[in-house]
C-alpha positions as CSV (number, residue, x, y, z in Angstrom):
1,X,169.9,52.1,97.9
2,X,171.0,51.8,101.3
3,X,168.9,51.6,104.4
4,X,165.1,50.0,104.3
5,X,162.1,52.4,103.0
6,X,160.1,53.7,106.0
7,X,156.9,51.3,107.0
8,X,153.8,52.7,105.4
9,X,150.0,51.9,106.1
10,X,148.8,49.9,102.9
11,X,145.3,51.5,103.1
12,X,146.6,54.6,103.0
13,X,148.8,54.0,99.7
14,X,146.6,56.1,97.0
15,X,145.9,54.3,93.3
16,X,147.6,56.0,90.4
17,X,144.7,58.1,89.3
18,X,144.6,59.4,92.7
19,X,147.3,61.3,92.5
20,X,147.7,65.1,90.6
21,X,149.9,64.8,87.3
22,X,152.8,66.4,89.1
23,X,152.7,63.8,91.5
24,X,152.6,61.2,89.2
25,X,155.6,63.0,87.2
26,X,157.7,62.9,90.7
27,X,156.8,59.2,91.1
28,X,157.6,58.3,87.6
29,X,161.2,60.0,88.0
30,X,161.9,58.3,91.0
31,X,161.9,55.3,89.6
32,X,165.2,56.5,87.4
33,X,166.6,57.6,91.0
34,X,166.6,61.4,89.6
35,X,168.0,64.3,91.1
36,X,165.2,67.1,91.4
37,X,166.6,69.4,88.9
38,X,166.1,66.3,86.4
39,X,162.2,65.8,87.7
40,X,162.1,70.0,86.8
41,X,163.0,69.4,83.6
42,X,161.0,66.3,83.3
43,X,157.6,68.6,84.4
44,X,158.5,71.7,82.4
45,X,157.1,70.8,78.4
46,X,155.7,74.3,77.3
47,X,157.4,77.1,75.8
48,X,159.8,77.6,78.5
49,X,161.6,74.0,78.3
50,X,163.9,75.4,76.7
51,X,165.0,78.4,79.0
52,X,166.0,76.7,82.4
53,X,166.1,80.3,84.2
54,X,162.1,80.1,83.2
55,X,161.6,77.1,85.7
56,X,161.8,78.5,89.2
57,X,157.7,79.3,89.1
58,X,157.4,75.4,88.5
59,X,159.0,74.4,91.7
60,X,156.0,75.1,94.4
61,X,154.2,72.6,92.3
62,X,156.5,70.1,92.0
63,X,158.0,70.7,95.7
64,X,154.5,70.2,97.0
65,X,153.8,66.8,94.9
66,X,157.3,65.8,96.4
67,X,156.6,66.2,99.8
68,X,153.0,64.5,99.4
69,X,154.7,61.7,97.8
70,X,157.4,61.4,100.8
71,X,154.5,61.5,103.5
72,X,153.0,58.4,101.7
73,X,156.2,56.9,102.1
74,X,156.1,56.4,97.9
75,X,159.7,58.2,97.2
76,X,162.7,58.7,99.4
77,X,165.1,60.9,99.1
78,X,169.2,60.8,98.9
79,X,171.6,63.7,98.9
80,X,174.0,62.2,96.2
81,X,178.0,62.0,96.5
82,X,180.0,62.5,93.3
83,X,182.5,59.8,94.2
84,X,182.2,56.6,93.5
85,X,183.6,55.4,96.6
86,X,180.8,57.0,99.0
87,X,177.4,55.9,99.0
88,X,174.8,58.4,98.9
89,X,172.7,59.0,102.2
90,X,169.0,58.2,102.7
91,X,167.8,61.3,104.4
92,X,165.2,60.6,107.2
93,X,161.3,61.7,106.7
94,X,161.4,65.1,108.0
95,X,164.8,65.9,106.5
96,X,163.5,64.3,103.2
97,X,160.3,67.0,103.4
98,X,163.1,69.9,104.4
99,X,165.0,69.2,101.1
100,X,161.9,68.7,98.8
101,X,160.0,71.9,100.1
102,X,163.8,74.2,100.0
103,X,163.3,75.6,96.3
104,X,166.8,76.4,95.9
105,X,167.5,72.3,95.3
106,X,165.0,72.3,92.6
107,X,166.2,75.6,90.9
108,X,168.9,78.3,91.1
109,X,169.6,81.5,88.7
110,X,172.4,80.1,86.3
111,X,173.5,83.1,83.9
112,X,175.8,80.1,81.9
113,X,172.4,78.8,81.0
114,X,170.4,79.2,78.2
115,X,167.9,81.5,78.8
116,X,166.6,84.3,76.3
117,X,168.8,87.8,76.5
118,X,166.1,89.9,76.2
119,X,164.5,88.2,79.1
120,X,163.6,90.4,82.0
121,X,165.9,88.7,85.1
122,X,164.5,91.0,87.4
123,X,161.5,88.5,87.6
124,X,163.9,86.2,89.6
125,X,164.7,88.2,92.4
126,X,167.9,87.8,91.8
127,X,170.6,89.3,88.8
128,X,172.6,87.4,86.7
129,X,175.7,87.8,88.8
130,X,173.9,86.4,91.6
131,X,174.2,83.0,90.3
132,X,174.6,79.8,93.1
133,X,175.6,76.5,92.3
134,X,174.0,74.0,94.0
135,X,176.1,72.8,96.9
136,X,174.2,69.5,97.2
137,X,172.5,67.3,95.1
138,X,169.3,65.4,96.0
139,X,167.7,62.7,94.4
140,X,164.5,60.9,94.3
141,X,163.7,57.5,94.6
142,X,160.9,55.2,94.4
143,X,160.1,52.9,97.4
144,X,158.4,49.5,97.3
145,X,154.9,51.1,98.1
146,X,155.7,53.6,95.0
147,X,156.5,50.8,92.4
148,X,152.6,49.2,93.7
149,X,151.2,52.4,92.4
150,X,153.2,52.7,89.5
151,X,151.6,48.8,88.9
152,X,148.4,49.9,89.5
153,X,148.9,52.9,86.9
154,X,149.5,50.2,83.8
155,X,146.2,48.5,85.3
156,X,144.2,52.6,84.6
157,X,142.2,53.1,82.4
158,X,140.9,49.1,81.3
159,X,142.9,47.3,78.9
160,X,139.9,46.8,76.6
161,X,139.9,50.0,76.1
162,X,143.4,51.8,74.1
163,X,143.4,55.4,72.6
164,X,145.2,55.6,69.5
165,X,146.3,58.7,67.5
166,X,146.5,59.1,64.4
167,X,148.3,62.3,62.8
168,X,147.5,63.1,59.5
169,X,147.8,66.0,57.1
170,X,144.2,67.3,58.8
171,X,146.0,67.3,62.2
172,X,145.5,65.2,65.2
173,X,142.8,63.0,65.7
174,X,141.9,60.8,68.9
175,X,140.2,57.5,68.0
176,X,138.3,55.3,70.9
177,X,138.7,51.6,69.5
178,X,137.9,48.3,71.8
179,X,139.7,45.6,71.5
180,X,138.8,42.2,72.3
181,X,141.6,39.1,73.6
182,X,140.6,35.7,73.1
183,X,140.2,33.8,75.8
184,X,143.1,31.8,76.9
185,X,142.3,27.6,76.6
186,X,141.8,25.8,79.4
């Protein structure tokens, strides 16, 4: 992107299985320079995937892994321009944990969206005619010191050792198997 990632101390870079799952999400979707509303999306799998008004109680979780993750200097953070003819702007550290820790550029009410009918909106705080766009956009994006961990992560757990499933018409079935590499010659 444009400007140099912020100097980090190398010791205090954590390893991949160091870090919480939502913090490993955040990295992960920084590496596809993502705005946060993509990195929601990314994090929410369950029941309420499909129903984006069902997100907001995700953000705290994911805002908090955000702003861990800019501390460490592993991600940075770019409010995004729709032309092509501006670059988007690297937002300086405190500014960067402003804009990750600010719900409303994670998640806003959107009564377009899908959402279920018979859904209580009330739960929101807000009513369906309340809905804001976002005025900005941020995105996410993985520094230097953030692609080491995500390098570390393909070295966690051991090589020798692979999980494979197996789905059969009993259901799923996790295997342990070790596999040996020959030796390369000499």
């Amino acid at each position: 992107m444009g400007q140099a990632a912020q100097a980090v101390n190398e010791g205090a870079i954590p390893s991949w299985e160091d870090l919480t799952e939502a913090e490993q999400l955040v990295l992960d979707e920084s590496f596809e320079y993502e705005p946060l509303w993509v990195v929601l999306n990314g994090w929410v799998t369950n029941e309420d995937a499909p129903y984006w008004n069902r997100k907001q109680k995700y953000v705290t979780e994911l805002a908090e892994a955000a702003r861990h993750l800019v501390e460490l200097g592993l991600i940075e953070v770019y409010e995004t321009r729709e032309s092509d003819t501006v670059d988007d702007i690297l937002l300086q550290q405190q500014e960067a944990l402003d804009v990750v820790l600010d719900h409303d550029n994670w998640w806003s009410y959107d009564s377009e969206a899908n959402w279920d009918p018979a859904e209580d909106t009330s739960v929101y705080d807000i009513g369906p005619a309340s809905a804001q766009s976002p005025t900005r956009i941020y995105a996410l994006y993985g520094t230097p010191s953030g692609n080491q961990v995500s390098i570390m992560r393909k070295l966690w757990p051991p090589m020798s050792s692979v999980s494979v499933r197996s789905l059969g018409s009993t259901g799923a079935v996790d295997v342990s198997r070790r596999f040996e590499f020959p030796s390369e010659p000499k």
